[in-house]
C-alpha positions as CSV (number, residue, x, y, z in Angstrom):
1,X,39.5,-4.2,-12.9
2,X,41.9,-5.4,-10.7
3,X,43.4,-8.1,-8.1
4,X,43.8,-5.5,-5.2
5,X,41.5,-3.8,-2.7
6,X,39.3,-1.5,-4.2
7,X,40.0,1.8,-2.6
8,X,37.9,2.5,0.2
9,X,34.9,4.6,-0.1
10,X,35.0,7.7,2.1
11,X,32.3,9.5,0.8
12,X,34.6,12.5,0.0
13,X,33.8,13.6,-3.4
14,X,36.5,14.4,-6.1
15,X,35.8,18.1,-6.4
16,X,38.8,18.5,-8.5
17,X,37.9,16.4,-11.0
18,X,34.9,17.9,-11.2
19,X,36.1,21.7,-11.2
20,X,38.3,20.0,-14.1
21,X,35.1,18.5,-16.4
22,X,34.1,22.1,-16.0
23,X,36.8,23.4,-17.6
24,X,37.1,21.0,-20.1
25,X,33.3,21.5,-21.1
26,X,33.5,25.4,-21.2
27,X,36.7,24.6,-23.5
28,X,34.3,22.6,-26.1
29,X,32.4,25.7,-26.8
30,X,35.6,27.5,-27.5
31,X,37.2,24.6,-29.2
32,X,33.6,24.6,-32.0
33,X,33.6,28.3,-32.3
34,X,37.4,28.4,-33.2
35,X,36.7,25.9,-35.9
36,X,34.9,28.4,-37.8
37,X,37.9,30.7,-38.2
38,X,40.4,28.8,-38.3
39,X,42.5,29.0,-41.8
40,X,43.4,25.0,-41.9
41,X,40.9,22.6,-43.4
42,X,38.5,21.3,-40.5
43,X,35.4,19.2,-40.1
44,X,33.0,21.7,-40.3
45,X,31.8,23.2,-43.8
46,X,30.7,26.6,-42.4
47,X,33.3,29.3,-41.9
48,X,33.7,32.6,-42.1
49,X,35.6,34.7,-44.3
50,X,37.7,36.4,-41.2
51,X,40.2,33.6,-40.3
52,X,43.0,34.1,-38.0
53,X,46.3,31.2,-37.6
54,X,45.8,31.9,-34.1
55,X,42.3,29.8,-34.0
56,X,44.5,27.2,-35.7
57,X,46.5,27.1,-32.8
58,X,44.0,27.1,-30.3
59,X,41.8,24.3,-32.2
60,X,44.3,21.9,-32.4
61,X,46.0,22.4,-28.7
62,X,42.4,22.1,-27.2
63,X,41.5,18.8,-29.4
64,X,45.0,17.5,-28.5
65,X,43.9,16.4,-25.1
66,X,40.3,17.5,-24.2
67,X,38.7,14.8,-25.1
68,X,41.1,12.2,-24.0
69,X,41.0,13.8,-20.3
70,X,37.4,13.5,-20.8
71,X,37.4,9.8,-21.7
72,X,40.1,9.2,-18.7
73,X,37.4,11.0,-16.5
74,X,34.6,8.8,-17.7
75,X,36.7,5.5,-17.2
76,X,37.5,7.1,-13.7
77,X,34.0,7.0,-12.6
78,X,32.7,4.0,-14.2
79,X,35.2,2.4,-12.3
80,X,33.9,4.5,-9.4
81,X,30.4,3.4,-10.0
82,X,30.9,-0.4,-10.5
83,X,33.0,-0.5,-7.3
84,X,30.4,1.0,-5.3
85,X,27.1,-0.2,-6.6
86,X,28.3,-3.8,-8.7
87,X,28.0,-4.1,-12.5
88,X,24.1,-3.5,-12.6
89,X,24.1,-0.8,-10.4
90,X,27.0,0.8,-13.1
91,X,24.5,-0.7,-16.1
92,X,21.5,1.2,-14.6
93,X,22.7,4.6,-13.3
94,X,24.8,4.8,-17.2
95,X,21.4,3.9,-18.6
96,X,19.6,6.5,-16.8
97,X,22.4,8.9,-17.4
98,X,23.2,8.4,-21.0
99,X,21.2,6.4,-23.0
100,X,17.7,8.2,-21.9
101,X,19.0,12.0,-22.3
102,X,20.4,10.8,-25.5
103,X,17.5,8.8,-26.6
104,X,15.2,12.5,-25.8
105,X,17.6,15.2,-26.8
106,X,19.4,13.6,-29.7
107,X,16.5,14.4,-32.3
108,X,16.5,17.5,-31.4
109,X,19.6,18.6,-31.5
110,X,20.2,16.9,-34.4
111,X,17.4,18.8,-36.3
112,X,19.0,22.0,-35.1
113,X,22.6,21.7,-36.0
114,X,21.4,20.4,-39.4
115,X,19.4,23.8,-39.9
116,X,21.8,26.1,-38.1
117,X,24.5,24.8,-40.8
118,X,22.1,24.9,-43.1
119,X,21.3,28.8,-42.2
120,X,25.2,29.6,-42.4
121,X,25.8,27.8,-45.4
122,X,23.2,29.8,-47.6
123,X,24.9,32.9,-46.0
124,X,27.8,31.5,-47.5
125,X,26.9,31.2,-50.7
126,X,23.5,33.1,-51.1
127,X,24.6,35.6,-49.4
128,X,21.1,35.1,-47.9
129,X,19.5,33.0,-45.2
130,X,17.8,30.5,-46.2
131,X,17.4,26.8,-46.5
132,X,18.3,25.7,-49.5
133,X,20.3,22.0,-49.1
134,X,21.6,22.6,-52.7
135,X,24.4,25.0,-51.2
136,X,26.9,22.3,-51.1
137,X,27.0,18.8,-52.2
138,X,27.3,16.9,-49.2
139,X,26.0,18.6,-46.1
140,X,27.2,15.8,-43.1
141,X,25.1,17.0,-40.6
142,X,22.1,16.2,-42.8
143,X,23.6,13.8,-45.1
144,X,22.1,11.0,-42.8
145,X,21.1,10.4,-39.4
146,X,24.4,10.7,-37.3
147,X,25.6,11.3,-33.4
148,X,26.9,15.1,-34.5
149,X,28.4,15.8,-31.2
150,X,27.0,13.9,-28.6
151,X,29.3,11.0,-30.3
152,X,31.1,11.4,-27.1
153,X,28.5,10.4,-25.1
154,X,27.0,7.7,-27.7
155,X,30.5,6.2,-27.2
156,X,30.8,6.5,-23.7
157,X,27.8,4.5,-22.7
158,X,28.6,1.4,-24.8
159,X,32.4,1.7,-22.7
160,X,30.4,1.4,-19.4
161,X,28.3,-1.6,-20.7
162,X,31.3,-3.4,-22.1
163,X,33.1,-2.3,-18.3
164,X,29.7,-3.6,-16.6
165,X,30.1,-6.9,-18.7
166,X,33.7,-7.6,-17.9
167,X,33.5,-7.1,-14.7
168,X,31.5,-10.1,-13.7
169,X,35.1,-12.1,-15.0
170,X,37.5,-13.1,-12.9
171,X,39.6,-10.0,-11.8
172,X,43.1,-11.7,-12.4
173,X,42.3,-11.7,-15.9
174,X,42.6,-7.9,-16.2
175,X,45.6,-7.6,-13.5
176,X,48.6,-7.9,-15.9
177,X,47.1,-4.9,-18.2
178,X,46.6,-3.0,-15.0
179,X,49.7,-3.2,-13.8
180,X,51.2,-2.5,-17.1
181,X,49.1,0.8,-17.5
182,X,50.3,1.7,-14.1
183,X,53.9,0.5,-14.2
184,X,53.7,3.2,-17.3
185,X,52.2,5.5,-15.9
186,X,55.1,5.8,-13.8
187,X,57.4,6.3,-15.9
188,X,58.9,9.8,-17.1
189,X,58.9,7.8,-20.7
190,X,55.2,6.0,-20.4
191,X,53.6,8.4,-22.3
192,X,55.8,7.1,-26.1
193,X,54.4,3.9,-25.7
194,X,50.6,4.9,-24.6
195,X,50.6,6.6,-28.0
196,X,51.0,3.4,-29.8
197,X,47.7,2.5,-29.7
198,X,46.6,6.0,-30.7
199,X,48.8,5.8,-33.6
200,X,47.8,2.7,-34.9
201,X,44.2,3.8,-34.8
202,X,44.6,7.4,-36.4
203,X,47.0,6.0,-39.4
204,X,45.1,5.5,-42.1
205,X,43.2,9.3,-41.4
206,X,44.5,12.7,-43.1
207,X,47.8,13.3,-41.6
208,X,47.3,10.8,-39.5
209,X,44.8,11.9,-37.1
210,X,41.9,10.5,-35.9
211,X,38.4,12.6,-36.7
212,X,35.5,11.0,-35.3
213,X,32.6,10.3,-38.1
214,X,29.7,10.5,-35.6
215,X,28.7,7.0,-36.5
216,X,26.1,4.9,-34.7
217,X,28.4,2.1,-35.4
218,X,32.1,3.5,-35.3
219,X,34.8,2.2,-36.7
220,X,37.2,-0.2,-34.7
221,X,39.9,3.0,-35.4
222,X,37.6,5.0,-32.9
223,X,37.1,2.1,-30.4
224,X,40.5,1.4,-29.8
225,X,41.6,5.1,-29.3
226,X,39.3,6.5,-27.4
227,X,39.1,3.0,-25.1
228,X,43.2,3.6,-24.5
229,X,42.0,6.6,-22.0
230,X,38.9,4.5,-21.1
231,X,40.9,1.8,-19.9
232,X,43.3,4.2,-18.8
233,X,40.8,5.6,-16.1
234,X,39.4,2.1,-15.1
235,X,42.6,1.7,-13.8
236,X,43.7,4.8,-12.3
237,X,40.9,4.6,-9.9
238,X,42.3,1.3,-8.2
239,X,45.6,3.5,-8.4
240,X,44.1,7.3,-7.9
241,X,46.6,7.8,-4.0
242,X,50.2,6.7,-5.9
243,X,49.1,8.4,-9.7
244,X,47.4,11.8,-8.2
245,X,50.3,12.4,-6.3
246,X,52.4,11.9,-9.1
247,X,50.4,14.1,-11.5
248,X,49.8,16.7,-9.2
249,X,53.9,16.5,-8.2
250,X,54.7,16.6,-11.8
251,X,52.2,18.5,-13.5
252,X,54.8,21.2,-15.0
253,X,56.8,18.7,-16.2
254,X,53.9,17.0,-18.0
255,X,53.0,20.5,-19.8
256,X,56.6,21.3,-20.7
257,X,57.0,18.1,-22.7
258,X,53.2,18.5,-24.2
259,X,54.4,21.9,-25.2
260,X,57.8,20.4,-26.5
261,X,55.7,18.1,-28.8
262,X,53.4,20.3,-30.0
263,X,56.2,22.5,-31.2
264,X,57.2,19.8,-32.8
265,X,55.0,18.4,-34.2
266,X,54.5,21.9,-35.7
267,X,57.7,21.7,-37.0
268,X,57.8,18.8,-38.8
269,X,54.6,20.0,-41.0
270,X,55.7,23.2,-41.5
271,X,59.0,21.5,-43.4
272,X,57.0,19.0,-44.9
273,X,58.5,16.4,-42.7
274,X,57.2,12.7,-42.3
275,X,53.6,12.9,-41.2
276,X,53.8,9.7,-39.1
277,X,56.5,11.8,-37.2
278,X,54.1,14.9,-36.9
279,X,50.9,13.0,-36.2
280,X,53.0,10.8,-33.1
281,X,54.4,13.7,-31.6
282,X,50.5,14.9,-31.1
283,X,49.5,11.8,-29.8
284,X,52.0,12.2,-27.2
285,X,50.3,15.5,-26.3
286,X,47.2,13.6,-25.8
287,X,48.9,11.7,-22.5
288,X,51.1,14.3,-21.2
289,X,48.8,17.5,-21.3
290,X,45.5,14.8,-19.8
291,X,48.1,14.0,-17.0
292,X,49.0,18.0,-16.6
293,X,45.4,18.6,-16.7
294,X,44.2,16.2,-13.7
295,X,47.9,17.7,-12.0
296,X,46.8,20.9,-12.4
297,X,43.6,20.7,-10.8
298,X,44.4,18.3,-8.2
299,X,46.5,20.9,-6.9
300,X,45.2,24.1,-7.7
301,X,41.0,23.0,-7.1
302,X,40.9,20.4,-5.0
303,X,37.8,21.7,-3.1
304,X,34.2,23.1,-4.3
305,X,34.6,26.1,-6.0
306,X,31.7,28.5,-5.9
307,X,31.9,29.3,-10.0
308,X,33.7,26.1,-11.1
309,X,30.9,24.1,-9.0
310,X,28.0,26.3,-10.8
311,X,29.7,25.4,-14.4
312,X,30.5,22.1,-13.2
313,X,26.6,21.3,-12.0
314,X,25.8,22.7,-15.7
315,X,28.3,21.1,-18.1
316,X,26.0,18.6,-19.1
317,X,24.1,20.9,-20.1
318,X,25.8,23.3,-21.9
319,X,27.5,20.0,-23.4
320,X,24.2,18.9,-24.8
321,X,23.0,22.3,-25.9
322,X,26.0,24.6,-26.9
323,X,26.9,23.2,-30.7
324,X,24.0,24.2,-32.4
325,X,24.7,27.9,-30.9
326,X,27.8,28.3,-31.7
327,X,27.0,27.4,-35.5
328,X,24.0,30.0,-35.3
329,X,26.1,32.7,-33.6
330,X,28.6,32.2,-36.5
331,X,26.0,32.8,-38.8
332,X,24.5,36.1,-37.4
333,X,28.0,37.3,-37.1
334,X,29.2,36.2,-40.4
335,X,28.4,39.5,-42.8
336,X,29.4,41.9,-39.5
337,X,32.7,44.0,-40.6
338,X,34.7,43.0,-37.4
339,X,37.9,41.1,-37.1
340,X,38.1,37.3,-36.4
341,X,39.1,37.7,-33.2
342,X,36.7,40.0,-32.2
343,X,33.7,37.6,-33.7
344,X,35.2,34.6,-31.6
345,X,34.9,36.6,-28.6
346,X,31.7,37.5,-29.2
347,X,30.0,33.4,-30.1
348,X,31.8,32.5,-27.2
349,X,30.4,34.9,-25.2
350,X,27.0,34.5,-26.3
351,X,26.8,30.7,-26.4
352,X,28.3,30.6,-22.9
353,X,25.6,33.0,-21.9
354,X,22.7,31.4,-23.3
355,X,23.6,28.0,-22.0
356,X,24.0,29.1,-18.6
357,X,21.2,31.2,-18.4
358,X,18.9,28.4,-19.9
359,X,20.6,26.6,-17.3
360,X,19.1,28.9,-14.8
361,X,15.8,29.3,-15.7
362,X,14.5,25.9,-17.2
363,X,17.0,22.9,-16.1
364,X,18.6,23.5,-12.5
365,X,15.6,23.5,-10.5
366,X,13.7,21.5,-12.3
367,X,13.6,17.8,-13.6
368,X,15.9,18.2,-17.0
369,X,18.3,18.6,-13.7
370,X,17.4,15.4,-12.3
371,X,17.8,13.7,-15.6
372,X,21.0,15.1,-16.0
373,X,22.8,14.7,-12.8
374,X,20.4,13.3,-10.6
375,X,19.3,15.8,-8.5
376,X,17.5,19.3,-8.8
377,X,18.9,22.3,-7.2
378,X,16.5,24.1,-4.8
379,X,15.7,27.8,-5.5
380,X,17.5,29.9,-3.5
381,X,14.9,31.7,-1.0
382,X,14.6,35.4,0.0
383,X,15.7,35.0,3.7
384,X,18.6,33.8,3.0
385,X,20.4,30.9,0.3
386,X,19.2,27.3,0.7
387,X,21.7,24.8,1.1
388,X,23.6,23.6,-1.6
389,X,23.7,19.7,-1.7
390,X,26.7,17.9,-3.7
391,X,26.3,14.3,-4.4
């Protein structure tokens, strides 16, 4: 949205950005199967009786800014999309895209999250598997019908039909919030007043941080902080030569100050300080760690990379598929006398397996693929490897 020149289109895709998504997916299966060690409350009811503080550390540095980068990304290429092909072409292909494979795969992966926690849960209390839903009170998952954690892209595809809505308004209307998020962006201290938003939105949560509820209808609390990077990547397409550049100049910098406020926002709970304090000094994370991110591979990825483009063709994929098995890994691992760390290494070793190799043998060459990501890869032929089309 904006009152200059959409960039022109050369045709050159953004492999970076895509080596990126595959990074940040891969993290969500290590971010899920931390969650069940970790010592600190979290969202999920199942855990195992081996926790570790360092799963702490790694949950809540990865859910700083994964999904924010991922939200930036998704603005990024809405902005892409209505640029290229007008607001219906954007309405369709997010249709297509989003709604459908959620409409299809969202039963079933709700059924199976609801009995793989169900499975661990029993272990947890049984000491048996089993299915009784009596095991706890309150079992979210199957509480009542909710987006478990394809909330991400439930949310996503009512951004891109708001963006395919607004666009059909005058672009001058949408300039002076542009240039503001730019003019921002810019500066070294942006990132303290981005977080505004996101700590309005997250105040009135346990220590002041948002949790999404998985909602078909989600609170305005989710809509305003998750839009802030939304909007954010809208913009940063009209502005991707001048704000690449910068994040790819400055990327250190960016990660230095994230680190800076994680440490102290870590500080200020451990002494009991003001929460507001604590929970602003993550938000901050949020902008400074997604600009590090897109630095980082901007300048270190910038081109197709033979394993990063294999994860990156299957992150919807794996997205879709891997919460349910990290849940049931969890549970087979949960009366095994090993260390935590040792158990972690081993779910994220076997989810990460058995989505890629599903991958392999029942999506990439066939029309799951084509659903996904518009296109099927072809099988590679004994005389020699068929060529790889990126579009």
């Amino acid at each position: 949205m904006s009152k200059h020149s959409p960039p022109p289109d050369t045709g050159t895709r953004l492999h970076a950005l895509d080596n990126l998504r595959a990074l940040l997916m891969w993290l969500g299966i290590v971010l899920h199967v931390e969650a069940i060690y970790a010592i600190q409350r979290m969202p999920n009811a199942w855990r195992d009786d081996q926790r570790t503080l360092f799963a702490d550390v790694v949950v809540s540095s990865i859910h700083a800014f994964r999904m924010p980068a991922f939200f930036i990304l998704g603005g990024f290429f809405a902005a892409l999309l209505v640029r290229s092909r007008g607001p219906d072409g954007l309405l369709r292909h997010r249709l297509m895209r989003l709604g459908l494979p959620f409409a299809l795969f969202w039963p079933l992966l709700w059924l199976a999250s609801g009995v793989a926690a169900l499975f661990f849960m029993n272990l947890m209390v049984h000491d048996e598997w089993g299915l009784d839903t009596q095991v706890v009170p309150r079992l979210p998952i199957l509480d009542s019908p909710n987006t478990i954690h394809l909330w991400f892209l439930w949310m996503l595809l009512w951004f891109c039909v708001a963006t395919a809505a607004l666009w059909r308004l005058p672009r001058a209307w949408f300039a002076p919030v542009e240039s503001a998020l730019a003019w921002l962006a810019r500066q070294p201290w942006g990132f303290v007043v981005l977080a505004l938003p996101l700590a309005v939105a997250s105040a009135a949560y346990p220590n002041a941080i948002l949790a999404p509820a998985g909602a078909f209808l989600p609170d305005w609390n989710e809509w305003l902080y998750h839009g802030s990077f939304f909007v954010f990547g809208l913009m940063l397409h009209g502005r991707q030569a001048e704000l690449f550049a910068r994040f790819q100049r400055h990327w250190a910098g960016y990660a230095v100050a994230g680190l800076a406020c994680y440490l102290m926002a870590t500080a200020v709970t451990l002494s009991q300080g003001p929460v507001l304090l604590s929970a602003y000094s993550y938000h901050c994370i949020s902008w400074l760690w997604s600009f590090a991110a897109i630095g980082l591979a901007l300048r270190l990825v910038p081109s197709r990379h033979a394993v990063l483009g294999y994860l990156s063709d299957s992150a919807y994929w794996v997205y879709l598929l891997h919460y349910p098995l990290t849940i049931l890994f969890g549970a087979l691992l949960f009366e095994q006398p090993l260390p935590a760390l040792a158990k972690m290494a081993i779910n994220i070793a076997g989810t990460t397996l058995v989505c890629l190799g599903s991958y392999e043998l029942f999506v990439r060459h066939g029309w799951i693929s084509q659903l996904l990501n518009g296109k099927r890869h072809p099988r590679r032929s004994r005389g020699g490897g068929a060529e790889h089309r990126v579009t």
